[in-house]
TORKOL-4160 file (C-alpha; in steps of 0.2 Angstrom, whole numbers, padded with zeros to 4 digits, m for minus):
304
<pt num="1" X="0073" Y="0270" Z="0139"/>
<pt num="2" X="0055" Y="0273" Z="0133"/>
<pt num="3" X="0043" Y="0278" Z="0147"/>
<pt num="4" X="0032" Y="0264" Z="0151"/>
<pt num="5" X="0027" Y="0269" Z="0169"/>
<pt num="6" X="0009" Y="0273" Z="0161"/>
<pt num="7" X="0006" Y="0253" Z="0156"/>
<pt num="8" X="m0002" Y="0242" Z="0164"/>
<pt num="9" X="0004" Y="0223" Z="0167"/>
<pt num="10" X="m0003" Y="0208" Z="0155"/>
<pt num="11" X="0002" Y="0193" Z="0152"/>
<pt num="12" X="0013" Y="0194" Z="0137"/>
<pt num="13" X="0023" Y="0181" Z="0128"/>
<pt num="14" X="0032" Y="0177" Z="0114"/>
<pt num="15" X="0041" Y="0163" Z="0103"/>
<pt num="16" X="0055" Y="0166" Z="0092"/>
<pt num="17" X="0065" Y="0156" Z="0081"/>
<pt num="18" X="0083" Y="0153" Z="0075"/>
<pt num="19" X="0087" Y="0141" Z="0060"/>
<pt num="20" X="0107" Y="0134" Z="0060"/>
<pt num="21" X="0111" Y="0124" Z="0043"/>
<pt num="22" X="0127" Y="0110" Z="0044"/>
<pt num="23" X="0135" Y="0106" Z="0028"/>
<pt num="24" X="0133" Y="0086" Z="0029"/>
<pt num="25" X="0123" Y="0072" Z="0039"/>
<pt num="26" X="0140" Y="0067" Z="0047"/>
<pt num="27" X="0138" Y="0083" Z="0058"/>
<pt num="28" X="0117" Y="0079" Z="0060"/>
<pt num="29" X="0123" Y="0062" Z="0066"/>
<pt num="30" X="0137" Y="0067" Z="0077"/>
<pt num="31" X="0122" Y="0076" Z="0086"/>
<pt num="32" X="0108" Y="0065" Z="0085"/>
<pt num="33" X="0120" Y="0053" Z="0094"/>
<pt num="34" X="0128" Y="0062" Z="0105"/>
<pt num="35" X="0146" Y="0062" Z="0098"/>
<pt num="36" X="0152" Y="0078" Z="0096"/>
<pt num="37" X="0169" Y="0082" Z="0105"/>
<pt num="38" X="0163" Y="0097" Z="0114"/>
<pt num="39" X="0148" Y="0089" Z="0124"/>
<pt num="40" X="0131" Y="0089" Z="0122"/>
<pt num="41" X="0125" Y="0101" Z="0108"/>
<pt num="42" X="0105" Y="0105" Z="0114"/>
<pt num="43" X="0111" Y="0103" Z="0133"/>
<pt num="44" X="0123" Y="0116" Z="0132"/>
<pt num="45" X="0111" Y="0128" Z="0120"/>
<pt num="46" X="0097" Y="0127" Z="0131"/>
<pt num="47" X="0108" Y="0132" Z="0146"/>
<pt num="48" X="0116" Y="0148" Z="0134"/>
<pt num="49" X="0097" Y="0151" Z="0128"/>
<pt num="50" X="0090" Y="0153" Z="0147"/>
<pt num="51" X="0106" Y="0164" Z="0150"/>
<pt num="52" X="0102" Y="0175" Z="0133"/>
<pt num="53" X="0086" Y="0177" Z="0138"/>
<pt num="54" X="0088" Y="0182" Z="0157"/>
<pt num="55" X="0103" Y="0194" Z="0153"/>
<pt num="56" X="0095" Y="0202" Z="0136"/>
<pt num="57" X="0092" Y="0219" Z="0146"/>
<pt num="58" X="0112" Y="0221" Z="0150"/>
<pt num="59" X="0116" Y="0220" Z="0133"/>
<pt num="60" X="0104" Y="0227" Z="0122"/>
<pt num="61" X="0103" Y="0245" Z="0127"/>
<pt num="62" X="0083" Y="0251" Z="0126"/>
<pt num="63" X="0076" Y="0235" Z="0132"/>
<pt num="64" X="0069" Y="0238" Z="0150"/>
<pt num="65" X="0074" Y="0224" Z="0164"/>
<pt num="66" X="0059" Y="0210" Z="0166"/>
<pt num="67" X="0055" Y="0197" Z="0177"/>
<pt num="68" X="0057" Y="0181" Z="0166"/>
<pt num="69" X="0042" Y="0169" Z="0173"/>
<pt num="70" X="0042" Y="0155" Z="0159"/>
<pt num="71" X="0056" Y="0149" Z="0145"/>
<pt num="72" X="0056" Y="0136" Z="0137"/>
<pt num="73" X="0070" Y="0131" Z="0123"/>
<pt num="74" X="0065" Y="0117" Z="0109"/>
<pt num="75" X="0075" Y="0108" Z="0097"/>
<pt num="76" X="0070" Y="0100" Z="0081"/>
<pt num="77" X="0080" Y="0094" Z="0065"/>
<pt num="78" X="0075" Y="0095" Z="0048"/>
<pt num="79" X="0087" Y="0089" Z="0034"/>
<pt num="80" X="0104" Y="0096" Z="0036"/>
<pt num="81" X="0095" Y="0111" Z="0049"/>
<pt num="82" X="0094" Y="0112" Z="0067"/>
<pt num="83" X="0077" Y="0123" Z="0070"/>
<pt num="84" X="0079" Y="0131" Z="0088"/>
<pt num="85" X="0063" Y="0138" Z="0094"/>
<pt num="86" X="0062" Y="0149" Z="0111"/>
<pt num="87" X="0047" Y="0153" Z="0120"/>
<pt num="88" X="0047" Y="0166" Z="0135"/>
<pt num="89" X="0033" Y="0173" Z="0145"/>
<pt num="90" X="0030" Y="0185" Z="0157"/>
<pt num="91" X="0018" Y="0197" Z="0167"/>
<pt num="92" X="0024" Y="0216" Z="0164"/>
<pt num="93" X="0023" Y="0231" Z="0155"/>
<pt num="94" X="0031" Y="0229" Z="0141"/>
<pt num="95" X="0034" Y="0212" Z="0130"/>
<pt num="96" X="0047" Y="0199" Z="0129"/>
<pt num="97" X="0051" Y="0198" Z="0109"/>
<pt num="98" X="0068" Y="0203" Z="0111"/>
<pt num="99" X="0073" Y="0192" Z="0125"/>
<pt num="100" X="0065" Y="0178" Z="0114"/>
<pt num="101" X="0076" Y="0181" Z="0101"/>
<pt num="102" X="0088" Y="0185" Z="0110"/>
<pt num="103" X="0089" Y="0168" Z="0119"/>
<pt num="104" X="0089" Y="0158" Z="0102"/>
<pt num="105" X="0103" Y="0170" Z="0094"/>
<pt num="106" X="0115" Y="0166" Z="0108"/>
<pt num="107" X="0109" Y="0148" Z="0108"/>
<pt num="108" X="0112" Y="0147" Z="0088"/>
<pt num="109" X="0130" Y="0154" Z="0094"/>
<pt num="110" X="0132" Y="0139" Z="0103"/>
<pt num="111" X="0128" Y="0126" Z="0091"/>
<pt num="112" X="0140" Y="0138" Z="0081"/>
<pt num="113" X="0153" Y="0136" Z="0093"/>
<pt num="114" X="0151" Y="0118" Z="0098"/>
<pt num="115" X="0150" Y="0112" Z="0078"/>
<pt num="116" X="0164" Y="0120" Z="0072"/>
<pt num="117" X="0177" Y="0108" Z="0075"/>
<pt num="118" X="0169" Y="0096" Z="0064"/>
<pt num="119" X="0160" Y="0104" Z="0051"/>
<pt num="120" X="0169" Y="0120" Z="0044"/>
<pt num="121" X="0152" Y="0125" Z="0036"/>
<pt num="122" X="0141" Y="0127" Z="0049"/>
<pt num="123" X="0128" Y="0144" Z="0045"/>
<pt num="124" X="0116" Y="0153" Z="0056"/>
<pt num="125" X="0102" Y="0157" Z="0042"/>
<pt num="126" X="0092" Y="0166" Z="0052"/>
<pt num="127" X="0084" Y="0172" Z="0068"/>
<pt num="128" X="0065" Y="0176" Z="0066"/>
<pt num="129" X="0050" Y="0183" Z="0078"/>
<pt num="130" X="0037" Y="0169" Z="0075"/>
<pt num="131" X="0026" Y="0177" Z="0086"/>
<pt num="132" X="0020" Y="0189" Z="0100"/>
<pt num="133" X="0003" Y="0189" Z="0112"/>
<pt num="134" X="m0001" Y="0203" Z="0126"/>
<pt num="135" X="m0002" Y="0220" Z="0126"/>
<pt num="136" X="m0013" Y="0234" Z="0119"/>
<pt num="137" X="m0010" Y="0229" Z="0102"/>
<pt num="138" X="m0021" Y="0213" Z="0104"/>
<pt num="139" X="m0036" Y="0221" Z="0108"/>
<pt num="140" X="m0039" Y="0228" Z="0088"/>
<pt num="141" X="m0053" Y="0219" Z="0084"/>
<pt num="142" X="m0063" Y="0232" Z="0099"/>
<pt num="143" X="m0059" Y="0244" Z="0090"/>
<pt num="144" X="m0070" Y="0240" Z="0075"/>
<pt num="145" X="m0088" Y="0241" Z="0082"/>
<pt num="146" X="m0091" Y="0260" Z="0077"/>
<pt num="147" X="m0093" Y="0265" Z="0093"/>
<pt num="148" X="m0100" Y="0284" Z="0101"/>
<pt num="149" X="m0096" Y="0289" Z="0114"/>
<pt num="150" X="m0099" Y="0304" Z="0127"/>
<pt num="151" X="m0090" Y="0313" Z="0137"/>
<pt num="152" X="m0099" Y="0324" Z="0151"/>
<pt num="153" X="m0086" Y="0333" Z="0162"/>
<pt num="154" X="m0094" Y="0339" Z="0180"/>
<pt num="155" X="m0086" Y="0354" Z="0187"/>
<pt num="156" X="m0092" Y="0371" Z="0195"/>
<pt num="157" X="m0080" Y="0380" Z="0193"/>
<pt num="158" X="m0077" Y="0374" Z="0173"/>
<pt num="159" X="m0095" Y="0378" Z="0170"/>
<pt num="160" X="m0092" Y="0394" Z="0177"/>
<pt num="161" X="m0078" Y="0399" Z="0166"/>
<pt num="162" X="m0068" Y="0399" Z="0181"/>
<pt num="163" X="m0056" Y="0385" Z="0175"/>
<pt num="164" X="m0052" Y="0378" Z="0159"/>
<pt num="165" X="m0057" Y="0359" Z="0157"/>
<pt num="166" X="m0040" Y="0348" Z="0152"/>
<pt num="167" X="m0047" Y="0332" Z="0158"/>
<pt num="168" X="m0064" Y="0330" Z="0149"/>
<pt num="169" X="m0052" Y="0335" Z="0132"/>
<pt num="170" X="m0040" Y="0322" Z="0135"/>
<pt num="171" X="m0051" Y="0308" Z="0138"/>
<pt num="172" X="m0058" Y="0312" Z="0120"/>
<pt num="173" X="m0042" Y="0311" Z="0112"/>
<pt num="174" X="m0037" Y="0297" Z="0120"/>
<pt num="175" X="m0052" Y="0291" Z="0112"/>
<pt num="176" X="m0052" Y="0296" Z="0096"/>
<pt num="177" X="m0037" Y="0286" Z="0096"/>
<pt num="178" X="m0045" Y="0271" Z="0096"/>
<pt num="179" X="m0056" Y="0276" Z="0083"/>
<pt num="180" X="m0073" Y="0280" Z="0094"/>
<pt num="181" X="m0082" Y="0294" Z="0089"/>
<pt num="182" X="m0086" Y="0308" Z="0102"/>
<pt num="183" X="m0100" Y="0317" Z="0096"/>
<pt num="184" X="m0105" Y="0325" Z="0112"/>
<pt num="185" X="m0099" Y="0332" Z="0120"/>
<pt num="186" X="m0105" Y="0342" Z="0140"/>
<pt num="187" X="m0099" Y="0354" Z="0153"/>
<pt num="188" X="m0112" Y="0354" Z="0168"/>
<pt num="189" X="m0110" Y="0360" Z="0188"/>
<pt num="190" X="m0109" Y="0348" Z="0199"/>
<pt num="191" X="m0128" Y="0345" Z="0201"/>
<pt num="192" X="m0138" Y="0328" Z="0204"/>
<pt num="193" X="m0152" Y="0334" Z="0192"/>
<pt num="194" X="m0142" Y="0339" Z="0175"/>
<pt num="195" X="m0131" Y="0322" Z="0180"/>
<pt num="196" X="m0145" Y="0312" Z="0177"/>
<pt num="197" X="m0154" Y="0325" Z="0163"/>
<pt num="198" X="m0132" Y="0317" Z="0155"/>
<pt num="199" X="m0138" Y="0300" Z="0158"/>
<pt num="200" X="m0156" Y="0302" Z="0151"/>
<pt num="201" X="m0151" Y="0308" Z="0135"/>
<pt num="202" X="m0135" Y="0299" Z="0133"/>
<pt num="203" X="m0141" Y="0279" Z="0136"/>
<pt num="204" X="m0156" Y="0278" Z="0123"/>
<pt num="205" X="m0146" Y="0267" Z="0111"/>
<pt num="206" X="m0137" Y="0282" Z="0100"/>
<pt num="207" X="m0122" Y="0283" Z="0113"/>
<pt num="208" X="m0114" Y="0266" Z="0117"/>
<pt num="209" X="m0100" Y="0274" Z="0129"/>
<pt num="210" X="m0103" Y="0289" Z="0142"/>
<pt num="211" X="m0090" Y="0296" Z="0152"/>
<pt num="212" X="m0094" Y="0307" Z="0167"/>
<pt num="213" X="m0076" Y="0319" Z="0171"/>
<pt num="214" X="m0075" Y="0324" Z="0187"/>
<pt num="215" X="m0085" Y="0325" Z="0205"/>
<pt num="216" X="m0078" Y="0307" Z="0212"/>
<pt num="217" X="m0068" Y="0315" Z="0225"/>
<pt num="218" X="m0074" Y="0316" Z="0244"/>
<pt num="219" X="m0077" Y="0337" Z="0244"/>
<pt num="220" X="m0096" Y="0339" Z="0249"/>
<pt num="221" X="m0098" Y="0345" Z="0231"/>
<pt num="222" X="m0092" Y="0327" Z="0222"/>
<pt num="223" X="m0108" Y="0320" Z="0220"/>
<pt num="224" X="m0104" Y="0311" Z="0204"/>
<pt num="225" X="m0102" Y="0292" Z="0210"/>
<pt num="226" X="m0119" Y="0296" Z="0222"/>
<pt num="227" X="m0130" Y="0304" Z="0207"/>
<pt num="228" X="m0125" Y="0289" Z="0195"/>
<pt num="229" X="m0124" Y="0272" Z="0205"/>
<pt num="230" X="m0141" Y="0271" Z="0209"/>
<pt num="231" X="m0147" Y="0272" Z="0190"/>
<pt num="232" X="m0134" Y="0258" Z="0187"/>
<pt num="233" X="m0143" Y="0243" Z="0178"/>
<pt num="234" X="m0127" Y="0232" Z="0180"/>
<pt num="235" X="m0115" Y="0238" Z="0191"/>
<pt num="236" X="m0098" Y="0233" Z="0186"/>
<pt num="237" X="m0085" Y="0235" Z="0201"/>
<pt num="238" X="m0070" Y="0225" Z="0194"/>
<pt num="239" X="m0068" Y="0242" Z="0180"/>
<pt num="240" X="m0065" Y="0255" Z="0197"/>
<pt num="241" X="m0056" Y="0242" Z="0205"/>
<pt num="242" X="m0044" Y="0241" Z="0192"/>
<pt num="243" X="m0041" Y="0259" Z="0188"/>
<pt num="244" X="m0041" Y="0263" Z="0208"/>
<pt num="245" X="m0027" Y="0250" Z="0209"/>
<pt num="246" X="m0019" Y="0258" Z="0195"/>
<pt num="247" X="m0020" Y="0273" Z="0201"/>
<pt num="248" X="m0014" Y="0269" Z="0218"/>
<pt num="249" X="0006" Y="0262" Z="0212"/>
<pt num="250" X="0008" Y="0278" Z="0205"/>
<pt num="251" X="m0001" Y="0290" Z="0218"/>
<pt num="252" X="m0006" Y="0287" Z="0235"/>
<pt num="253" X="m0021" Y="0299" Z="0236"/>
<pt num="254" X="m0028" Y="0288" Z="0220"/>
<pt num="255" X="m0038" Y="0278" Z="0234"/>
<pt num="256" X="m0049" Y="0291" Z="0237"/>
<pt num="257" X="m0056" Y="0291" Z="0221"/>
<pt num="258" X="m0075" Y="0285" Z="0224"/>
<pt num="259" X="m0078" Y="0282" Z="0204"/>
<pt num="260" X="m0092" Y="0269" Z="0200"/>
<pt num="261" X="m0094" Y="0259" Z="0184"/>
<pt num="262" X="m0110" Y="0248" Z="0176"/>
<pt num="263" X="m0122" Y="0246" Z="0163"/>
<pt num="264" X="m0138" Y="0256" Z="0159"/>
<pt num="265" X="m0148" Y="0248" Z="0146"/>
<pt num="266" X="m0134" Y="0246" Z="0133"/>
<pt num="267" X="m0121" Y="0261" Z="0137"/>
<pt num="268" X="m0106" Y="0257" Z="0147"/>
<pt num="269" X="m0106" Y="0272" Z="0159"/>
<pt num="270" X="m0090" Y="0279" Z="0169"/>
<pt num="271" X="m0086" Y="0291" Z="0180"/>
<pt num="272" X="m0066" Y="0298" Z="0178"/>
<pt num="273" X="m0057" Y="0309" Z="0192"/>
<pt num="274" X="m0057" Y="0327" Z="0184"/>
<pt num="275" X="m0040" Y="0331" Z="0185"/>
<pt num="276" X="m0028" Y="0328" Z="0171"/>
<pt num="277" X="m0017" Y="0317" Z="0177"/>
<pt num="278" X="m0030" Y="0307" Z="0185"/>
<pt num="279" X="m0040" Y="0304" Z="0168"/>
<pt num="280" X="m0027" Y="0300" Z="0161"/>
<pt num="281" X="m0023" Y="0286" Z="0171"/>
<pt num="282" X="m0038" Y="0280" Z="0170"/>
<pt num="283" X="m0039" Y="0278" Z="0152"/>
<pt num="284" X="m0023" Y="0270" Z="0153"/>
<pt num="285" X="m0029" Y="0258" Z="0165"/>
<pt num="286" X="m0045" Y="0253" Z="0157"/>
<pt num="287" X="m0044" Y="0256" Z="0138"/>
<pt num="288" X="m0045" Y="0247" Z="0127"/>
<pt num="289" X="m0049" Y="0231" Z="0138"/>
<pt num="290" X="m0064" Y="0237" Z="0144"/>
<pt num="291" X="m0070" Y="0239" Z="0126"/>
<pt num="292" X="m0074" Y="0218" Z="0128"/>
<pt num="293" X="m0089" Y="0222" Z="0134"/>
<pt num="294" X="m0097" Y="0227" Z="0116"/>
<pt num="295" X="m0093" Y="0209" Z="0113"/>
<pt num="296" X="m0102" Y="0201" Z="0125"/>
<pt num="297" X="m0118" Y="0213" Z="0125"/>
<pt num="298" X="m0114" Y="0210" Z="0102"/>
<pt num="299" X="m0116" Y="0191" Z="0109"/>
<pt num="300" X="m0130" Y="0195" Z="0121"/>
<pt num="301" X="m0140" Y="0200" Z="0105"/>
<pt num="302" X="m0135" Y="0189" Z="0094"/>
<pt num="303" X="m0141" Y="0173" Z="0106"/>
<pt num="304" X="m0159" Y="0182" Z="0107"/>
């Protein structure tokens, strides 16, 4: 199975839809008024659907179990074709495409089964994926605003060639991934003063993103969170909250991260753990949902 212990959970749903064409009206008939020999024909597929759609990760290999929170089967008829259309939602990691289409494959089966004895031409046509919502894949459109970004890792030991940075260069390739430009960026101690030289010359409009790696521990010597929540404009909590929680289902100690997040004139400033894995969990967490914020400060302007 793929990993997908580094995702967070969205709401994700999905519709999918399976087309089953009869050879005469005799058989549409025979189902409009409930009179084929086997029993109700959309009673029994919806049942087979609900079944399809909870058992889809026992029988297709590669697809992860899921908690099922919403399905719903619909039935429609056009002409001599019986459109089945199954819509499932849930609130995970991963989406629910397959057991979507899954579900209306076995309930096109059962019309199959069920239409046979009385119409020896019954065809499933097809079984289609109308559409998908949730995930990471929704998010595109922030990733069209051209944005800079810069990425200022805080570290003694790092700025003494003590230790080579890993953090501060993953969090720019995770970036660059989503299309943000990095043009600068910083290796600094752990100092209040060169923290807030960073934040000068990195919120005068040119930078729309500034990321501070490292020094949100507890150690006398993490002043990070301390040096940039008083020059916070807009504090943002909810953006910590999230990646602390995050964090926390996949390392206890990730509750003592003391990372702060806000606004300072226009650049969305936050402050990253400066171990690896750490940043990189906070990426995962927050990006590229947090982006959203370029659109409302895009509609902020706009409105003036």
């Amino acid at each position: 199975m793929v990993n997908i212990t580094q995702k967070s959970n969205t709401l994700r749903k999905a519709i999918a839809e399976a087309t089953v064409a009869v050879s005469k009206q005799a058989t549409i008939d025979a189902i409009k008024q409930h009179l084929v020999p086997k029993g109700d024909v959309f009673s029994f597929a919806k049942v087979a659907a609900l079944f399809g759609v909870k058992k889809t990760s026992e029988l297709i290999p590669d697809c992860h179990p899921l908690p099922i929170e919403y399905t719903d089967v619909r039935f429609s008829i056009h002409e001599l074709s019986v459109i089945i259309e199954v819509e499932v939602h849930t609130i995970y990691k991963t989406g629910v495409e397959v057991e979507a289409m899954h579900g209306a494959s076995i309930a096109a089966l059962t019309l199959y089964d069920m239409l046979k004895p009385i119409d020896a031409h019954v065809l499933i046509q097809q079984i289609q994926l109308k559409s998908k919502t949730g995930g990471k894949r929704d998010h595109k459109n922030y990733l069209e605003h051209g944005l800079k970004a810069a990425v200022v890792v805080c570290s003694d030991s790092v700025s003494a060639n003590q230790a080579t940075d890993k953090a501060g260069l993953s969090v720019i390739e995770r970036l660059k991934q989503f299309n943000i430009q990095v043009p600068v960026y910083s290796v600094i101690p752990d100092d209040a003063l060169m923290i807030q030289q960073q934040v000068d010359a990195n919120t005068n409009g040119d930078i729309q993103l500034l990321i501070f790696v490292g020094g949100t521990g507890v150690s006398h010597r993490d002043i990070t969170p301390d040096t940039i929540a008083p020059l916070l404009h807009r504090p943002l909590d909810g953006i910590m909250e999230t990646a602390r929680r995050f964090g926390q289902d996949r390392m206890p100690h990730a509750m003592l991260s003391r990372s702060v997040a806000g606004l300072i004139n226009q650049t969305l400033v936050l402050t990253f753990p400066g171990s690896l894995s750490g940043s990189k969990e906070y990426m995962e967490a927050l990006f590229p949902h947090v982006l959203h914020v370029f659109d409302v400060l895009s509609g902020d302007r706009h409105g003036l």
